[in-house]
N, C-alpha and C positions, 0 to 999 in steps of 0.2 A: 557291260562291266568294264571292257575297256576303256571305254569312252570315258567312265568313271574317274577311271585311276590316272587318265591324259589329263582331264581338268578338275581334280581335285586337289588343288593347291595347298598347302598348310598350314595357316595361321594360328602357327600353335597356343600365342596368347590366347585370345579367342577362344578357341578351342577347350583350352584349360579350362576359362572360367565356364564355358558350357556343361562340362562335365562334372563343377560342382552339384548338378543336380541331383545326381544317385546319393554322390557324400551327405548332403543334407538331411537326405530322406532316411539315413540310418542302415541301405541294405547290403552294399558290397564291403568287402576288405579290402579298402586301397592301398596302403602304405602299413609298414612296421607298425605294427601296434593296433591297426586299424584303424586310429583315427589321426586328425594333428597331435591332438591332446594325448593322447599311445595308452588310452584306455583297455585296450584289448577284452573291449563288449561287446560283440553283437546284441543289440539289443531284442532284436526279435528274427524266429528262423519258421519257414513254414513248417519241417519235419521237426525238431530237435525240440522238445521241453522237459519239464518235470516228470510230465503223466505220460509223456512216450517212450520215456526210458525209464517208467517201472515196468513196461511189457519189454518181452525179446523180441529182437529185428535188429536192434544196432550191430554191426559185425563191420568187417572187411571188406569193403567193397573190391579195393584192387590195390595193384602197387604196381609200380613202374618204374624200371633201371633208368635215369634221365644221365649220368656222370660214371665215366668213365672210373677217375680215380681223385682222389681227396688231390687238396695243395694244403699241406701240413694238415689239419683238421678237418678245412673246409671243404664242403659237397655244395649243399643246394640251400636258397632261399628259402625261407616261407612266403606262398604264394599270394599275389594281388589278383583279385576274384571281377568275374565279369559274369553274371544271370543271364541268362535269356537274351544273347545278342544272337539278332538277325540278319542273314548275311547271304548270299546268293547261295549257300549249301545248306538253307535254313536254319531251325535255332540251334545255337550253340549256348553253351555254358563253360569258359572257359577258367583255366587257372594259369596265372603266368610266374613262372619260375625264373628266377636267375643261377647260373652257375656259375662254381667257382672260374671254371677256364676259359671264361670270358661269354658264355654263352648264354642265351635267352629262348627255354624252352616254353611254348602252348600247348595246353593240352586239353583236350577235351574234359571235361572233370564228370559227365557222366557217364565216358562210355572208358575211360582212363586210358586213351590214346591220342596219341601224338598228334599234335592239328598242324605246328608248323615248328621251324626252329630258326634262330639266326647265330650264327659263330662270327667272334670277334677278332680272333684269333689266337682265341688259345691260353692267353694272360700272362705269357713269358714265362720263365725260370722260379721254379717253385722259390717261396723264399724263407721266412723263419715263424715260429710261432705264432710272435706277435703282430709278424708282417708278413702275411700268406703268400700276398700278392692276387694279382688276378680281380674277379670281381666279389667286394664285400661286402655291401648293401642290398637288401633286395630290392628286384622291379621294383616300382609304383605307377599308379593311374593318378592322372592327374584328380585332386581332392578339393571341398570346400573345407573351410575356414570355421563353422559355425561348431557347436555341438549336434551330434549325431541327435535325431528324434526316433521314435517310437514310430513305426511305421506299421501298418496292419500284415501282417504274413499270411495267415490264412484264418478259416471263418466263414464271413456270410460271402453273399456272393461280390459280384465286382458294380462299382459305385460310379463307375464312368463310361463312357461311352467307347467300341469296339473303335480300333483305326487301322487302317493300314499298313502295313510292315514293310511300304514301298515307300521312301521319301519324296521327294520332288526331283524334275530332272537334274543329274548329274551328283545330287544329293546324300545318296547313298540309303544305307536301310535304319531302322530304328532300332532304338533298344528299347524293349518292353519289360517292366517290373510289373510282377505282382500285385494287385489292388485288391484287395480282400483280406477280409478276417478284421479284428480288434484287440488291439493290443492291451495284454493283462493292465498294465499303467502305463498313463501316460505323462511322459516327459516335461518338465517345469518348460515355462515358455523362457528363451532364450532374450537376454536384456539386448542382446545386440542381434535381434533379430533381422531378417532379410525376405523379399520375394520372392517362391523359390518356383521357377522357370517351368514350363512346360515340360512333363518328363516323355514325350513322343516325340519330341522337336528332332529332326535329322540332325545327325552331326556326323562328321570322324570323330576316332575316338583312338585314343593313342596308352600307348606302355611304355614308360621312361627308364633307361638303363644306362648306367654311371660304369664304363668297363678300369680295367686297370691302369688305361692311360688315361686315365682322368676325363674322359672323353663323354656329356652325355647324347645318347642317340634318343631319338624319339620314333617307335615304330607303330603303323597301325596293328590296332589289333586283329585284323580280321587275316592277313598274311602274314605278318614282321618284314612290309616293304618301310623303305629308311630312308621318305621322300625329299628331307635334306639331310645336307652334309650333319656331322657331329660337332657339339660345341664344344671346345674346350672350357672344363668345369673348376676341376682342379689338378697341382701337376701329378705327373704320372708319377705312379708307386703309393699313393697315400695311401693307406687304409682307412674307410669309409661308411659311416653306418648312417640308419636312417633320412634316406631320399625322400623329400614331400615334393611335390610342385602343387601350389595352390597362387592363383590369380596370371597376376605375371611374375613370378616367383618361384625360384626353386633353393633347394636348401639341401645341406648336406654339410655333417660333421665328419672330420680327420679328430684318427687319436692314434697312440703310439708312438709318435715321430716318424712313422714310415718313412722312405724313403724321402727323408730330410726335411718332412715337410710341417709345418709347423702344427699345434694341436688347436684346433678350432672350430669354428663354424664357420660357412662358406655360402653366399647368395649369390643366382646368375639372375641377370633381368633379360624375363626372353624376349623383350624389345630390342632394346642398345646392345645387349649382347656383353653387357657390365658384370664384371665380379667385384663382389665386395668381402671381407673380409672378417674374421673377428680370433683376436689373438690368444687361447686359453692360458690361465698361468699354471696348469698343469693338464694329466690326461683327460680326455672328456670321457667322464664317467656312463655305462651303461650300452646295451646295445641297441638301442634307439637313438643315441646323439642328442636329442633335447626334444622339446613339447614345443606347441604354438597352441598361444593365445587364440580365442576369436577374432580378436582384433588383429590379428597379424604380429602382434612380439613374441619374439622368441626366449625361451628359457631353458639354459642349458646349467647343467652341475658337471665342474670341471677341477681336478683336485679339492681343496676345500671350501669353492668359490661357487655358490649359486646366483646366477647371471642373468638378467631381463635385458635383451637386445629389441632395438628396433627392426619394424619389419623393412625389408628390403635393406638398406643401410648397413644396419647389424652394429649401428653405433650403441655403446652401454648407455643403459636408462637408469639403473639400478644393479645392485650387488649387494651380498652378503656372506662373508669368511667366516666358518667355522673353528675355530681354534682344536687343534688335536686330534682333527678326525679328517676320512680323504670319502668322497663318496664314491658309491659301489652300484650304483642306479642311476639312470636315469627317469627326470623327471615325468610325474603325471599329472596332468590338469583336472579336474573337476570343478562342478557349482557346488557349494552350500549353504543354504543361508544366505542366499542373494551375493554370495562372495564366490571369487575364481578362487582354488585354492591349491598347492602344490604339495605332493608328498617326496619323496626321496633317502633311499636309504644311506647311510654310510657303516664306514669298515668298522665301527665298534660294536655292530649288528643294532642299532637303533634306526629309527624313521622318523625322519625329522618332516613338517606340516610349516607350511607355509602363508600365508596369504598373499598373494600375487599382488596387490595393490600396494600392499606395504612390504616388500619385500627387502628392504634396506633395516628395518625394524628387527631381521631376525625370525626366529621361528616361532610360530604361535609353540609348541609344545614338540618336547622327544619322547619316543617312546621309550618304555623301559626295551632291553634287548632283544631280541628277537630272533636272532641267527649267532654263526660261530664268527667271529673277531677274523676281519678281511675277506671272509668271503663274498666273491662276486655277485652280488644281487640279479644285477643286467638290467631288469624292467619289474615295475608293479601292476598291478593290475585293480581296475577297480570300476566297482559297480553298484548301482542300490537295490535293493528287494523290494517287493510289491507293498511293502509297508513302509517307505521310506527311507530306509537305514541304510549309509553310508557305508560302503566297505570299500579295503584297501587289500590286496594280498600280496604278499612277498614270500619267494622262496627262501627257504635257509640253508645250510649244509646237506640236512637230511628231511624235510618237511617242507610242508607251509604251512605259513601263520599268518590268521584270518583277523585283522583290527577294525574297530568301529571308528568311524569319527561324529564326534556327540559332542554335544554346548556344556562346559562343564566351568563351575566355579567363574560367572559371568561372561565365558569365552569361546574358546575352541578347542579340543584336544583330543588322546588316542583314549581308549578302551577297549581293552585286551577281548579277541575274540573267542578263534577255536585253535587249533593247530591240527594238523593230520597225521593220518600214520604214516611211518617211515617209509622215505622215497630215496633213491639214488642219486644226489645231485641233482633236483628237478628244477626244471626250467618255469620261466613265468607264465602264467596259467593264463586261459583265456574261459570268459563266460559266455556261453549261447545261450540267451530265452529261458533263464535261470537256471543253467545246467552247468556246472563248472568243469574242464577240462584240463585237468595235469598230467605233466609228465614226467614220470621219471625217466630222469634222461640214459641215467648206468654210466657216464661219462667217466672213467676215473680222474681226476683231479689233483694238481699239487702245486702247489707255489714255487715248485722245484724248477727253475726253468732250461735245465739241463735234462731231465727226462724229456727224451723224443717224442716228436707225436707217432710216431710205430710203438716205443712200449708203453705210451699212452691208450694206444689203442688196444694193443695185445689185454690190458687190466682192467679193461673197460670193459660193462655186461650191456647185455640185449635192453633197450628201451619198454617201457610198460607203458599204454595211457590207461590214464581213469577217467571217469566219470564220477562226481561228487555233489552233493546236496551241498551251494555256496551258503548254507545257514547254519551248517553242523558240521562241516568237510567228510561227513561219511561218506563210503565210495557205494556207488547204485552199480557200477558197471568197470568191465577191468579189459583191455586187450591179450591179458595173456600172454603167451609165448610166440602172438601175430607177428611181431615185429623181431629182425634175427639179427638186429647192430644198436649201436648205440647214437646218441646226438649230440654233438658239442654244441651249438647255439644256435640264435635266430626265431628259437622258441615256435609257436604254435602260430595258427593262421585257420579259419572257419569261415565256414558260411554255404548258404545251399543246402541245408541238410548234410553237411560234410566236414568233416574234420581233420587237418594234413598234416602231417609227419614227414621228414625229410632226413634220412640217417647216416651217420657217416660212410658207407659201402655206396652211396648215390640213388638209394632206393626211395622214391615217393610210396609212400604208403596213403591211401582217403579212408575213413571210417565215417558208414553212416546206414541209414536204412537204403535197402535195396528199391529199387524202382524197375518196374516193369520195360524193357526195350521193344 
């Protein structure tokens, strides 16, 4: 193993595009959102469905004090997920957290402890609201580009041949996924399809973290060793949401003007070591920072400006200004109909549809309203059912509401779904393997930005998740009184049969079926 770690060099390009292989296949959570396109699907899970959560077993598996103490509001990321990596202390399953005070915790996610940590130091002098300071983005593993696919979770037996969990010399060890079962539907074949690699193939395999000095580091996963120096990303103090790195490419949006720094989207080339730039005409709406295309462009909704960037570059390709309205979301990607398509909410509580090809055209349709006038949306979420049908969810004030997107009067447009029963300020939902997962967050809430985050938090109740039927928003399933704080943002994260919570007090909570040790 040492000999490993002597000449195991880092070509982190490389490296990246190696690790597209998982992202393709549809089975980790790498980045906000889950995917480029910040879908927040898992498409398919071995434990987690319909018919497993009409029986009892879903509970609490564990929770874990990871942060000391908030910086204004903020505690802990939602976690970037790693299955079945194999590694000299055998399989792990890991989750990788970021914290607010600069730190980057591993944790084992089936046994709910600690595997390793790294401190950055600390993340300076708490600072305001809307500029916490410290680290704001969570982790990510490097991701592919494509749409996530249907990949089998479980079922018949396995379809490949057995390999080894030893790579080649100095190599290091494999990751092994899952190959089994059949997935309920499968995924429309992708127009900008690709060949997608050997998923046995050795490689490192790294976890990227953007700290408060704008600095990202790139650590393996199997320690948090930090085999080069740190890059300078962006400057220090920004506040910073949604990290991807796909190809040689990484990204990452500034909004609030943090510490002076302009509001935008930001590209490093992990070649040249190049930043490039893109200048917002207002805040960059949402808590994901924008979507990526397949093809590499980026689209961000930045005051009433919805923006098509080129990839790497981040030169404008296209734009379209809303008149009268600021947006409260960031953007989601989807296919329909043979078309990429965008959704996005803004503060008059409507959801505006886009078509990505024609996006200087304006919005194919707005929906009638949907939430309370300026509240913060954050993220959508969205998925299809086994029968085709096109959903989009958004949080509102006190619910969610569930929209169709359907061919109407020769075109494209919304159709009003469900709504759900009353929730506390919940956050944007994520779906597993058709099981839909909200939260009410109990955050209290106000526009008021003179109210402290102490008597914000004093007003603020206990978090709830549900469990929901995404075809009718009935709830199948409820956490209870499990959870004993509340969550300001960052929303949810899945996968593994497991479901993670991150609350202001620094507490990880996982929800899932228990497993034998």
């Amino acid at each position: 193993m040492q000999k490993l770690v002597r000449h195991a060099a880092p070509v982190l390009c490389a490296l990246l595009a190696a690790d597209t292989i998982l992202a393709q296949r549809g089975t980790d959570w790498m980045t906000s959102g889950y995917d480029p396109q910040r879908s927040s699907w898992v498409r398919s899970d071995g434990k987690i469905s319909p018919q497993a959560m009409k029986k009892p077993g879903f509970e609490l598996l564990w929770k874990l004090k990871l942060a000391d103490s908030p910086r204004q509001l903020n505690t802990i990321t939602p976690p970037a997920l790693l299955d079945f990596y194999i590694g000299y202390r055998g399989f792990r399953t890991l989750a990788f957290f970021g914290v607010s005070t600069d730190k980057v915790v591993a944790v084992d996610a089936d046994l709910g402890r600690v595997e390793w940590e790294k401190n950055f130091g600390g993340g300076g002098a708490a600072g305001t609201l809307p500029c916490p300071g410290g680290m704001t983005s969570a982790v990510t593993r490097p991701t592919g580009l494509l749409y996530p696919t249907f990949f089998p979770a479980r079922g018949a037996g396995r379809s490949t041949p057995a390999k080894s969990g030893v790579g080649a010399p100095d190599a290091g060890a494999v990751t092994i996924k899952p190959e089994s079962g059949i997935a309920r539907r499968p995924a429309p074949a992708s127009k900008k399809g690709a060949t997608i690699p050997d998923v046995y193939a050795a490689r490192i395999q790294y976890v990227l973290a953007l700290t408060g000095d704008g600095k990202l580091h790139s650590l393996w996963v199997s320690n948090g060793n930090e085999p080069d120096p740190a890059v300078q990303f962006v400057p220090a103090g920004a506040h910073t949401e949604g990290l991807i790195a796909a190809g040689n490419n990484v990204y990452v949006a500034t909004t609030n003007g943090c510490g002076g720094v302009d509001n935008g989207v930001w590209s490093l080339d992990l070649k040249s070591k190049s930043v490039n730039r893109w200048k917002a005409g207002g805040p960059v709406a949402g808590t994901f920072g924008f979507a990526v295309r397949p093809d590499g462009t980026v689209f961000v909704a930045a005051g009433n400006e919805v923006a098509a960037l080129a990839p790497g570059t981040l030169k404008p390709v296209a734009s379209y200004k809303v008149n009268g309205v600021e947006f409260t979301s960031s953007p989601v990607m989807f296919e329909f109909k043979g078309k990429d398509l965008i959704a996005v909410a803004a503060n008059d509580g409507r959801l505006l549809l886009f078509d990505a090809a024609a996006l200087a055209k304006g919005p194919l349709e707005m929906s009638e309203p949907s939430s309370s006038p300026k509240y913060e949306v954050g993220s959508l979420t969205t998925w299809y059912d086994p029968a085709g049908v096109r959903w989009v969810l958004a949080p509102t004030s006190n619910a969610l509401s569930a929209w169709k997107v359907v061919e109407k009067n020769g075109g494209i447009g919304w159709a009003r779904g469900w709504t759900s029963t009353e929730m506390v300020s919940p956050l944007p939902p994520v779906v597993v393997d058709g099981v839909l997962f909200a939260l009410s967050s109990g955050e209290f809430r106000t526009p008021d930005i003179t109210v402290s985050a102490a008597e914000r938090a004093r007003k603020s109740k206990p978090a709830v998740l549900y469990a929901l039927d995404p075809l009718s928003g009935q709830s199948m399933w409820s956490s209870g009184s499990a959870i004993t704080s509340f969550v300001h943002s960052g929303g949810l994260s899945a996968g593994g049969g497991r479901v993670y919570v991150g609350t202001y007090d620094g507490v990880q909570y996982a929800f899932g079926f228990p497993m034998e040790h």
